[in-house]
Kinemage of the C-alpha trace (Angstrom):
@kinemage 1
@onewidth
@group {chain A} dominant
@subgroup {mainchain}
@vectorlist {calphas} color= white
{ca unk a 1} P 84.675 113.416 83.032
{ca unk a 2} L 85.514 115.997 80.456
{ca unk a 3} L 86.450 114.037 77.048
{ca unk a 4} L 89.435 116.770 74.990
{ca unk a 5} L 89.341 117.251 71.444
{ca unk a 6} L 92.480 114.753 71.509
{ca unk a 7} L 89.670 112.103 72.808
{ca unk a 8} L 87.159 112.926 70.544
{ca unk a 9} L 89.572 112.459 67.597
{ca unk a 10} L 90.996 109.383 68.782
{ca unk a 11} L 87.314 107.847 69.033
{ca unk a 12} L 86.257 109.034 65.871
{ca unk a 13} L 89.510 107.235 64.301
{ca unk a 14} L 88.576 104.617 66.128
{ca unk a 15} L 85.478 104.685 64.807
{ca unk a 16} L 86.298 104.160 60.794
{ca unk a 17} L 88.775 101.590 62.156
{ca unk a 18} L 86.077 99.435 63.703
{ca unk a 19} L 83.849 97.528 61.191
{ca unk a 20} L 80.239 98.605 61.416
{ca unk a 21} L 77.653 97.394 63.870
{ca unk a 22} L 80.620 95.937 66.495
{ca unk a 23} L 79.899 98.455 69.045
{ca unk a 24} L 78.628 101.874 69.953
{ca unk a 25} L 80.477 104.817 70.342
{ca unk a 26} L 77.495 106.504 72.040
{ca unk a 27} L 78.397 106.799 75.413
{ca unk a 28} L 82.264 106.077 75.169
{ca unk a 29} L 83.142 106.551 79.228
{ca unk a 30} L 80.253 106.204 81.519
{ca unk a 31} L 80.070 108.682 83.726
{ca unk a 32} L 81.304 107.551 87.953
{ca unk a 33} L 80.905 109.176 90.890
{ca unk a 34} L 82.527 109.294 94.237
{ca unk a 35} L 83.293 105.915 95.254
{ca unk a 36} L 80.935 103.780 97.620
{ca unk a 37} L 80.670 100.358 98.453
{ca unk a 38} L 78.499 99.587 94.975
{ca unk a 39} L 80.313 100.164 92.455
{ca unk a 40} L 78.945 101.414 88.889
{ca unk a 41} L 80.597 98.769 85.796
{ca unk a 42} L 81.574 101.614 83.138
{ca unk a 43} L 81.237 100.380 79.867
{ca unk a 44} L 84.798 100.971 78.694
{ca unk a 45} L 85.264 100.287 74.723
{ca unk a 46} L 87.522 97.548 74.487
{ca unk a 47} L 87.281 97.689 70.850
{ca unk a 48} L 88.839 100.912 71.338
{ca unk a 49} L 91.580 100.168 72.998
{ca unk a 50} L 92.082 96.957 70.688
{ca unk a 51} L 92.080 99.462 67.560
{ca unk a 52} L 94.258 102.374 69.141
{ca unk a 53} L 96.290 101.386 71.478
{ca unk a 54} L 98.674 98.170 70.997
{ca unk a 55} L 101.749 96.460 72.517
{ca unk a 56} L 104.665 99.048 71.184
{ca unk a 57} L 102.688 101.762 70.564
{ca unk a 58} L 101.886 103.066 74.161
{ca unk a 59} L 103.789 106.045 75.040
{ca unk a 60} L 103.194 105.190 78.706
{ca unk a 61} L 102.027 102.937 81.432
{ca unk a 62} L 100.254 103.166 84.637
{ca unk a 63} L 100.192 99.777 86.576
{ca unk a 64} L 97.954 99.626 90.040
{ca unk a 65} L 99.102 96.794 92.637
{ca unk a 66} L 95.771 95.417 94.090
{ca unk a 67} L 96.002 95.305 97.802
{ca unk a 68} L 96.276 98.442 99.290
{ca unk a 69} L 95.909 100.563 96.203
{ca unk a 70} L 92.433 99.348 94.687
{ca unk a 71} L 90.716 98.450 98.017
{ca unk a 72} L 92.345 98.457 101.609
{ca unk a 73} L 92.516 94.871 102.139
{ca unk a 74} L 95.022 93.840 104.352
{ca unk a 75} L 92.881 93.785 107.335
{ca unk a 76} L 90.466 91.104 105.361
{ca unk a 77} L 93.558 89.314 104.642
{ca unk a 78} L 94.810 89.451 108.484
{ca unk a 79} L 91.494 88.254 109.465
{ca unk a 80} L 91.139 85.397 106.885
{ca unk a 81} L 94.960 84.137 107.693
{ca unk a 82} L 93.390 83.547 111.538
{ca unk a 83} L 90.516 82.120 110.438
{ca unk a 84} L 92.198 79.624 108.392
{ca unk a 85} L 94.884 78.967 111.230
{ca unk a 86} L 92.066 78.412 114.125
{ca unk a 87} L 89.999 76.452 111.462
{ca unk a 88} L 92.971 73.971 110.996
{ca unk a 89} L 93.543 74.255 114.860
{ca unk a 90} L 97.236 75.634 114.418
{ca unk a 91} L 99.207 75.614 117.351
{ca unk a 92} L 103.352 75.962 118.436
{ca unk a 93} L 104.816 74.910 121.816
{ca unk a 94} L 100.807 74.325 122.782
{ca unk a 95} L 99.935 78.491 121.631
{ca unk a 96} L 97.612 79.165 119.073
{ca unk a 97} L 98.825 80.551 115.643
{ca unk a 98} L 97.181 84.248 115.216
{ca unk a 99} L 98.928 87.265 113.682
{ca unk a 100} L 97.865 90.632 115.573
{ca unk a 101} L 97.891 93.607 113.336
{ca unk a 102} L 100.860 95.039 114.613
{ca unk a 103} L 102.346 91.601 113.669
{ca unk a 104} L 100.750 91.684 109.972
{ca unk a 105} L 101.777 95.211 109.258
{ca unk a 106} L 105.369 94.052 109.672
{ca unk a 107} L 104.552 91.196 107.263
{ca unk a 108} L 102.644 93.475 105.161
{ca unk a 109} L 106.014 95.785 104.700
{ca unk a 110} L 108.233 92.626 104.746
{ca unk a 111} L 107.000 89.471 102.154
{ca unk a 112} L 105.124 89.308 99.366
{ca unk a 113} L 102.571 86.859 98.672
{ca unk a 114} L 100.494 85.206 101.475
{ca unk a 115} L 102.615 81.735 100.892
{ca unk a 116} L 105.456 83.514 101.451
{ca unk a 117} L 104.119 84.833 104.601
{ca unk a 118} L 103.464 82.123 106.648
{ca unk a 119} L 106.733 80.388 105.413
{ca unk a 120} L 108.509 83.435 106.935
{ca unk a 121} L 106.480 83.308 109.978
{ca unk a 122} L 107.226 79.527 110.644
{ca unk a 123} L 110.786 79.221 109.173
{ca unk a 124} L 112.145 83.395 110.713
{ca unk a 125} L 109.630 84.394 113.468
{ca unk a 126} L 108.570 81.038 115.495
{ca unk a 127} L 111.464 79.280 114.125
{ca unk a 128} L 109.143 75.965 113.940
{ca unk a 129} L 105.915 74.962 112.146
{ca unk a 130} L 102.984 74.116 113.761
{ca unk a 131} L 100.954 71.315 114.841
{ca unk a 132} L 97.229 70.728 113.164
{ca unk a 133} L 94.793 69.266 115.399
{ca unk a 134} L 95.856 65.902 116.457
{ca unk a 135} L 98.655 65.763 113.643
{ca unk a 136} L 102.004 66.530 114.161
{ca unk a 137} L 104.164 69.117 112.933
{ca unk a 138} L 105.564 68.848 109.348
{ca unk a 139} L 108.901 66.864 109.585
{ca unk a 140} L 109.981 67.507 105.576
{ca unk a 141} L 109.938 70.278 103.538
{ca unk a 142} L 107.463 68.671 101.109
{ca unk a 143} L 104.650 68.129 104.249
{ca unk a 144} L 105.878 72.350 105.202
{ca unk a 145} L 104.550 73.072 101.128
{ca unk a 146} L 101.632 70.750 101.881
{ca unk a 147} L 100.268 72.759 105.004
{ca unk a 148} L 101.096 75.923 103.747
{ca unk a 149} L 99.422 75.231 100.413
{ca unk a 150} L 95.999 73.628 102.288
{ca unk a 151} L 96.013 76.741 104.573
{ca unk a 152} L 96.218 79.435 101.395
{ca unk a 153} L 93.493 77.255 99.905
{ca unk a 154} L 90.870 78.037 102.851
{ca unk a 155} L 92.307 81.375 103.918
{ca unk a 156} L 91.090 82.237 100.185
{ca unk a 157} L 88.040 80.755 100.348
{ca unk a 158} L 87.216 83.187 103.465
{ca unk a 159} L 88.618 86.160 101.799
{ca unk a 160} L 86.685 85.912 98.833
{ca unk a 161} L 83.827 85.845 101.241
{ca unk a 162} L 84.776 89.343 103.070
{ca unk a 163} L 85.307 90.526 99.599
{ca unk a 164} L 81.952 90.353 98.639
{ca unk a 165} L 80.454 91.587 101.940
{ca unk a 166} L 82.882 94.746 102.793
{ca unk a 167} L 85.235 95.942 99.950
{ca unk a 168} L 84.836 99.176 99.490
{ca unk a 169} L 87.150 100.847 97.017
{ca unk a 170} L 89.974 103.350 97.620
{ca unk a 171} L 88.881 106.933 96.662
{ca unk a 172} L 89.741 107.984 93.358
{ca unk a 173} L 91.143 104.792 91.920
{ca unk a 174} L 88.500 104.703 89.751
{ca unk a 175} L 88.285 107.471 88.539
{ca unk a 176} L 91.944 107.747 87.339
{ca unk a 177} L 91.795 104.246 85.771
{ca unk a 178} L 88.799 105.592 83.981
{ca unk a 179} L 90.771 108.058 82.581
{ca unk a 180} L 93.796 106.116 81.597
{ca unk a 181} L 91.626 103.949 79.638
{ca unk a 182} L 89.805 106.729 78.049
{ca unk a 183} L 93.535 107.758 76.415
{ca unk a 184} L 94.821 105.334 74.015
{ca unk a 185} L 98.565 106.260 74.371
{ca unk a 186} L 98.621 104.656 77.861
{ca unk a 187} L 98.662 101.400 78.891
{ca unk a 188} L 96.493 100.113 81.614
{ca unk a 189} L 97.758 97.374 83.942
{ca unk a 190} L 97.213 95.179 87.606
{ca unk a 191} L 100.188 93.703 89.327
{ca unk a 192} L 99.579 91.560 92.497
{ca unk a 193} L 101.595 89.468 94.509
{ca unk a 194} L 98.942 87.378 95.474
{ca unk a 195} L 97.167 84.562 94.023
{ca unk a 196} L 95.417 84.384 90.748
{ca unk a 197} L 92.182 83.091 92.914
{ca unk a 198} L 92.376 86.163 94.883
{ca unk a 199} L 92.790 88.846 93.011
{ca unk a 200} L 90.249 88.157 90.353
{ca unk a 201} L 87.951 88.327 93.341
{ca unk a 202} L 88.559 91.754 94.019
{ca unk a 203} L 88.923 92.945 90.735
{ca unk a 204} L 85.646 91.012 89.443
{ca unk a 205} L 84.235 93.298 92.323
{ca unk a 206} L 85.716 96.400 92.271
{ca unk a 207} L 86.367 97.103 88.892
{ca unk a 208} L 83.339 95.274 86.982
{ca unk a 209} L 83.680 93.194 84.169
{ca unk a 210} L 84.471 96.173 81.285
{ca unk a 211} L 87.642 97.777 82.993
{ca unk a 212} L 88.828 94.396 84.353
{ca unk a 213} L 88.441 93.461 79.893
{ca unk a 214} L 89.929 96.685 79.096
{ca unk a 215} L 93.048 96.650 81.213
{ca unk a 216} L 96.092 95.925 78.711
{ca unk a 217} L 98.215 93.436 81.299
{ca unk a 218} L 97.046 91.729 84.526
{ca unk a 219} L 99.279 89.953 86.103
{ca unk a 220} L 99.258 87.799 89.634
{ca unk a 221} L 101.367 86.179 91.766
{ca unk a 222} L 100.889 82.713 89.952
{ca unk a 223} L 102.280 84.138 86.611
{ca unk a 224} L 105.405 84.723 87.956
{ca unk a 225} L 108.316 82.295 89.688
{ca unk a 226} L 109.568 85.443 92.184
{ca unk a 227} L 107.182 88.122 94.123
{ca unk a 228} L 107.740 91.417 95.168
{ca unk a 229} L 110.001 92.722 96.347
{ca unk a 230} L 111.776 91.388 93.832
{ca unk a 231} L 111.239 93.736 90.441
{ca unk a 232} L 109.772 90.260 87.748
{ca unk a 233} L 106.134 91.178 87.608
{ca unk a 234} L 107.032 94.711 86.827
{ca unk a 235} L 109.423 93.846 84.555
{ca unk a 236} L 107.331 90.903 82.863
{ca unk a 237} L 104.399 93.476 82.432
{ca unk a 238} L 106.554 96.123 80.687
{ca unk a 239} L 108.060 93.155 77.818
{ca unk a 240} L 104.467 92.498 77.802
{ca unk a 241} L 103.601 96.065 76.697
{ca unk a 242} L 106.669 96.186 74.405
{ca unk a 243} L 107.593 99.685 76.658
{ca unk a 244} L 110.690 101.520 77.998
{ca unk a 245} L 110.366 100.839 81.854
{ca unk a 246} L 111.401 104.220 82.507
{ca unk a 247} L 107.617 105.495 80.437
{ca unk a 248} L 105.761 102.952 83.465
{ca unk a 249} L 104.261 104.793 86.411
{ca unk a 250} L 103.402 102.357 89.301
{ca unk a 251} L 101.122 102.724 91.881
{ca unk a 252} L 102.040 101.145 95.468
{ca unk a 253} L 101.172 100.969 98.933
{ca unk a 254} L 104.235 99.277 100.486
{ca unk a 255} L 107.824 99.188 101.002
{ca unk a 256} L 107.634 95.875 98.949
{ca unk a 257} L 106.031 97.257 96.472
{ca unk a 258} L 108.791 100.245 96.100
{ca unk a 259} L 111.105 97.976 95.920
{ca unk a 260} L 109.646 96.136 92.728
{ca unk a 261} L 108.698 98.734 90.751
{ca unk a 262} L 112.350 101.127 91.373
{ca unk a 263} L 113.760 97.515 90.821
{ca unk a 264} L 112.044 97.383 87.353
{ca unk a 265} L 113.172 101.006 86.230
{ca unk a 266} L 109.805 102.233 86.945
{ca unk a 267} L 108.027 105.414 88.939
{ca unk a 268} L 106.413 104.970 91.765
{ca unk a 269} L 103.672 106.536 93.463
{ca unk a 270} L 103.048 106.115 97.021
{ca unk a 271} L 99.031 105.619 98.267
{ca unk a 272} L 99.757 104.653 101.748
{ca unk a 273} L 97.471 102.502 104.252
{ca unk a 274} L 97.811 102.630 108.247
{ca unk a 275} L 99.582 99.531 107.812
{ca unk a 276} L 102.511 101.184 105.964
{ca unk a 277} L 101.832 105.120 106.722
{ca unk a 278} L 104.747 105.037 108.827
{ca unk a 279} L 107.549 103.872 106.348
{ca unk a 280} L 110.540 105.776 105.279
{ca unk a 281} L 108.833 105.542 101.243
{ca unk a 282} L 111.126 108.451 99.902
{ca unk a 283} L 114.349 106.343 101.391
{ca unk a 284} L 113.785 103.773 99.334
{ca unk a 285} L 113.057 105.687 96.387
{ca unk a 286} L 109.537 106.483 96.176
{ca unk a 287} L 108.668 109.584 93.535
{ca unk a 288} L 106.024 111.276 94.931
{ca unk a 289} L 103.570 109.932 98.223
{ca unk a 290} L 99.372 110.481 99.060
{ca unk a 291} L 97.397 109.590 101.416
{ca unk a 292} L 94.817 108.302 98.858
{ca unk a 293} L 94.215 109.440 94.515
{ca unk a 294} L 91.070 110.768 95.811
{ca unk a 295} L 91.960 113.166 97.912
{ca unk a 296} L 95.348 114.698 96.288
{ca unk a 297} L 93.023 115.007 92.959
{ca unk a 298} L 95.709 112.539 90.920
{ca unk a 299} L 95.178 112.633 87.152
{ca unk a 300} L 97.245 111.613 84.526
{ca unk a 301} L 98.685 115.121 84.055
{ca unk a 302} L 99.899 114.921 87.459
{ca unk a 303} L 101.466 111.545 86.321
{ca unk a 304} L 103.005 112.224 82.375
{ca unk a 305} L 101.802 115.816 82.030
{ca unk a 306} L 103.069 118.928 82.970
{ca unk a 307} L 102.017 119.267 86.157
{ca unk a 308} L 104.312 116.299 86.953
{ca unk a 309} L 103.862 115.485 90.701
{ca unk a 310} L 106.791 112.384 90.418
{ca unk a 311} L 109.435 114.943 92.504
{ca unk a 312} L 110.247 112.882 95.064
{ca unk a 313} L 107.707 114.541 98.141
{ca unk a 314} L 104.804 114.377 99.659
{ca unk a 315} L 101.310 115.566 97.586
């Protein structure tokens, strides 16, 4: 990573702003190479953001979703959904409840939040909830929450498993994130639809303890009362910043996703998954749309400089 004069300025002020002995300016950005399954914890300054870059002072924003974008996860998700039905032997009209993956990606491009999933699978697909075992199907709305919530508790459980034995991060994710927290003037965020639980999972993973301190606003589908598509966690994360909606750049991997962040005022960059390849991205809005960060070489010039990729076509 090549650190401009800009950079080196901005750590030296840093620097006299930060009382002595607090921490080292030695090796500001740790160097990270092409991503893999282990993944190197960069010691991002924290103290440097703390000193440089503050709520109102950002002149811009670049906020990753989580599934999809950091690590392709859906198919973990999928599985751990059908794990969690067969483990509380779900069944409707004597079938068993699985979702296929054809079946998921339509979920996938359809609700946010895994909650939210299953209620639209029992309440608008089957039109009925299930049975569990030997008990009965849920007869009142509050015994529907009760199921739901005791199947999102295991399905969790078993996805924070398959997160620590396959994630494997999206290319270049890192290394943009890197550089957005290497440049004071922009604000660093994660916005996920799913649950608190979850996400930290991934991110405790993936990003390592420094960047996961560093980021400027984090927040998950149990911070806010409405998910995606609807535009509040975009819109809660950009009061949180203290910025113009218009200076946030979000990075998405569904139609959901969209949705939110044009919903919020926001730009949005496509990374899409085989689960959502095969939406109409630019119909709803979408700025610009890659098959990965990695691989269409996305930095934050491409983002807020001027080589501006945010035209509305493919990269």
């Amino acid at each position: 990573m090549i650190i401009s004069n800009v950079k080196i300025c901005s750590y030296i002020l840093a620097i006299f702003l930060t009382p002595p002995g607090v921490v080292s300016f030695s090796n500001p950005i740790a160097f990270l190479g092409h991503y893999s399954s282990s993944f190197v914890n960069a010691k991002i300054p924290t103290s440097l953001r703390a000193a440089v870059g503050t709520p109102g002072s950002f002149k811009g924003a670049l906020i990753f979703d989580c599934d999809g974008v950091i690590l392709e996860t859906e198919e973990l998700h999928r599985l751990a959904y059908n794990a969690a039905f067969d483990a509380a032997d779900l069944k409707i009209d004597g079938e068993t409840v699985e979702w296929s993956v054809s079946y998921y990606d339509k979920l996938v491009n359809t609700v946010g939040g895994g909650k939210g999933k299953m209620f639209y699978h029992f309440r608008n697909t089957t039109g009925a909830f299930p049975t569990s075992g030997s008990k009965s199907a849920p007869s009142t709305q509050e015994e529907e929450i009760a199921l739901v919530d005791e199947l999102q508790k295991y399905k969790t459980n078993v996805y924070k498993d398959f997160i620590e034995e396959k994630a494997v991060c999206r290319p270049g994710v890192l290394e943009l994130m890197d550089e957005a927290l290497a440049d004071p003037s922009i604000a660093v965020g994660v916005c996920s639809a799913s649950t608190k639980e979850a996400v930290s999972k991934v991110l405790d993973v993936t990003l390592g303890d420094e960047r996961k301190k560093s980021l400027d606003v984090c927040i998950l589908g149990d911070d806010v009362s409405k998910l995606k598509p609807d535009p509040m966690i975009y819109i809660t994360a950009s009061e949180k910043l203290q910025i113009d909606p218009n200076l946030c750049v979000v990075v998405e991997d569904s139609l959901i996703g969209l949705k939110a962040a044009k919903g919020a005022g926001m730009k949005c960059l496509i990374t899409y998954t085989k689960s959502t390849e095969k939406e109409d991205f630019f119909g709803s809005g979408a700025d610009a749309k890659v098959s990965d960060l990695g691989s269409a070489a996305v930095t934050l010039d491409k983002l807020f400089g001027a080589n501006n990729i945010l035209t509305g076509s493919d990269v």
